[in-house]
PAKOLVO-596541 format. One record per residue (C-alpha): residue in three letters; chain; x, z, y. Coordinates in steps of 0.001 Angstrom, whole numbers, always signed. Each point is the difference from the previous one (the first is absolute). Layout:
BEGIN
PT_ALA_A_X_Z_Y
...
REM end
This chain:
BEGIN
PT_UNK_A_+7714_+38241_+23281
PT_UNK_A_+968_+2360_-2740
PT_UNK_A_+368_+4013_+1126
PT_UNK_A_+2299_+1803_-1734
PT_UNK_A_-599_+3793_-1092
PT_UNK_A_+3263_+2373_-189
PT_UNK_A_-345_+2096_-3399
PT_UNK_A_+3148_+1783_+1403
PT_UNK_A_+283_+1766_+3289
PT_UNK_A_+1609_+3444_+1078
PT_UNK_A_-852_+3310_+1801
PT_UNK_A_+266_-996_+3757
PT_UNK_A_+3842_+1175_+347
PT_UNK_A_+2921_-1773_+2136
PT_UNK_A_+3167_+1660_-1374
PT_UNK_A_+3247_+175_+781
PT_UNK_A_+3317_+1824_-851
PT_UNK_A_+1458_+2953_+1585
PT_UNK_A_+3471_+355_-902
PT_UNK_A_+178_+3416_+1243
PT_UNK_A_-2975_+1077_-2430
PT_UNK_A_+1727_-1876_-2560
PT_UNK_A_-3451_-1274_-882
PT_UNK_A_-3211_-2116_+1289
PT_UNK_A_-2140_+1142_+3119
PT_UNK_A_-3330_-1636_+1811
PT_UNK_A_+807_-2223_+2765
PT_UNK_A_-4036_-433_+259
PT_UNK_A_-2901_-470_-1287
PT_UNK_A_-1977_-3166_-465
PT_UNK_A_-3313_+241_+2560
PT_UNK_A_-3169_+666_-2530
PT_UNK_A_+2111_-109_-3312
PT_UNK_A_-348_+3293_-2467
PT_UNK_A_+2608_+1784_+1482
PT_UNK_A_-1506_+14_+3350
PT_UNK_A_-3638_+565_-1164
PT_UNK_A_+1726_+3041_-1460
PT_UNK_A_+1562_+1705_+3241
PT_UNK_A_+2521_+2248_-1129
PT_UNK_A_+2954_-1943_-493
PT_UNK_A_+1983_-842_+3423
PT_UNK_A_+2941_-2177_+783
PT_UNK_A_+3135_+1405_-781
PT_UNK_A_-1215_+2180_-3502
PT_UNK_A_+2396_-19_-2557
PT_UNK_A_-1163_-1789_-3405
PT_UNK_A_+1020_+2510_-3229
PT_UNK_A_-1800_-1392_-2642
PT_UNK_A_-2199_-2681_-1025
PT_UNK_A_-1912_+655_-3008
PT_UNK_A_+1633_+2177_-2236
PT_UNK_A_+3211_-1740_+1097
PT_UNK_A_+2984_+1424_+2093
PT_UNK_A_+344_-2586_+3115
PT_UNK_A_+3097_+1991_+1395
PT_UNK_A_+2668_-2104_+1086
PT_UNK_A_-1646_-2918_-1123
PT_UNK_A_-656_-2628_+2531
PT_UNK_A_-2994_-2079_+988
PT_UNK_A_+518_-2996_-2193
PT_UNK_A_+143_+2432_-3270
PT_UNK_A_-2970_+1934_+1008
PT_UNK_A_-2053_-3387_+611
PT_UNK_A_-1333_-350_-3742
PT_UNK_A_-907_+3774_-276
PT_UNK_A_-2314_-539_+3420
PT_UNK_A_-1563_-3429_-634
PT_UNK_A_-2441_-549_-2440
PT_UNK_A_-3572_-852_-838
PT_UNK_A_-2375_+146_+2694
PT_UNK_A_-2585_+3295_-544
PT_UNK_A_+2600_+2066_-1601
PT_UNK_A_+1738_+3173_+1134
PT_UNK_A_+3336_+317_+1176
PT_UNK_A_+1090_+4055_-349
PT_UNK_A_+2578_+554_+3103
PT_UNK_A_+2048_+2582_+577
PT_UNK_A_+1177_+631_+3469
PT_UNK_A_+2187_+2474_+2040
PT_UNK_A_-1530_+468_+3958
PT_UNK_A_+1990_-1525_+2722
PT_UNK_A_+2377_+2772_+1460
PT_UNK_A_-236_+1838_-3149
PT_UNK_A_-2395_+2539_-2048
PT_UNK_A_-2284_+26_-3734
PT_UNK_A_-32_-3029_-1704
PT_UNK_A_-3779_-1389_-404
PT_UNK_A_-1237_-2471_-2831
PT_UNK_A_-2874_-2850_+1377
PT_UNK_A_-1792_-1709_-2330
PT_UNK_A_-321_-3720_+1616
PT_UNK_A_-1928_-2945_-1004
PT_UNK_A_+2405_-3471_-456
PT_UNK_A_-1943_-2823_+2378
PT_UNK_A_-186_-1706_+3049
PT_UNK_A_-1870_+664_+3659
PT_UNK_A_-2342_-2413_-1187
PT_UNK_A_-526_+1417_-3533
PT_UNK_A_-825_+3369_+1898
PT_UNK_A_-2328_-1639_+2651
PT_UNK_A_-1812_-1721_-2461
PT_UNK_A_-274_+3703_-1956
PT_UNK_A_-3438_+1407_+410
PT_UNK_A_+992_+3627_+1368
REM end
């Protein structure tokens, strides 16, 4: 039985669309993926750019290619906080919960 390796994977992040954002926002994190090994981005954040791109208004099936992308590399995030405040920029790594558990620490 062959296994099959993923070279692609994201940052841990359901998404969804808030039409009264007029932009994308966490619905929740994936259990053990990069965004939740990170701990500061919650449900409901706003996302404002990925990369040096402007995600504003875009929705989640534009955004998909700037998220995914070779396992090990860095995804740069910008979010706004849920229920406002500063933006803040994470630095995430693209894999899966297994690609992390398997990670020596």
């Amino acid at each position: 039985m062959a296994v099959t390796i993923a070279k692609q994977a994201g940052v841990g992040l359901m998404l969804g669309e808030d039409k009264g954002l007029n932009g994308v926002v966490v619905k929740q994190l994936v259990p053990r993926g990069s965004a939740d090994r990170n701990g500061r981005i919650k449900a409901g954040d706003q996302l404002l750019r990925v990369g040096d791109v402007d995600v504003s208004g875009q929705s989640v099936s534009d955004m998909r290619h700037l998220i995914i992308g070779e396992i090990g590399s860095l995804c740069h995030i910008t979010l706004r906080p849920v229920g406002g405040g500063s933006p803040f920029t994470v630095d995430l790594v693209r894999g899966t919960p297994e690609y992390f558990d398997a990670v020596p620490q």
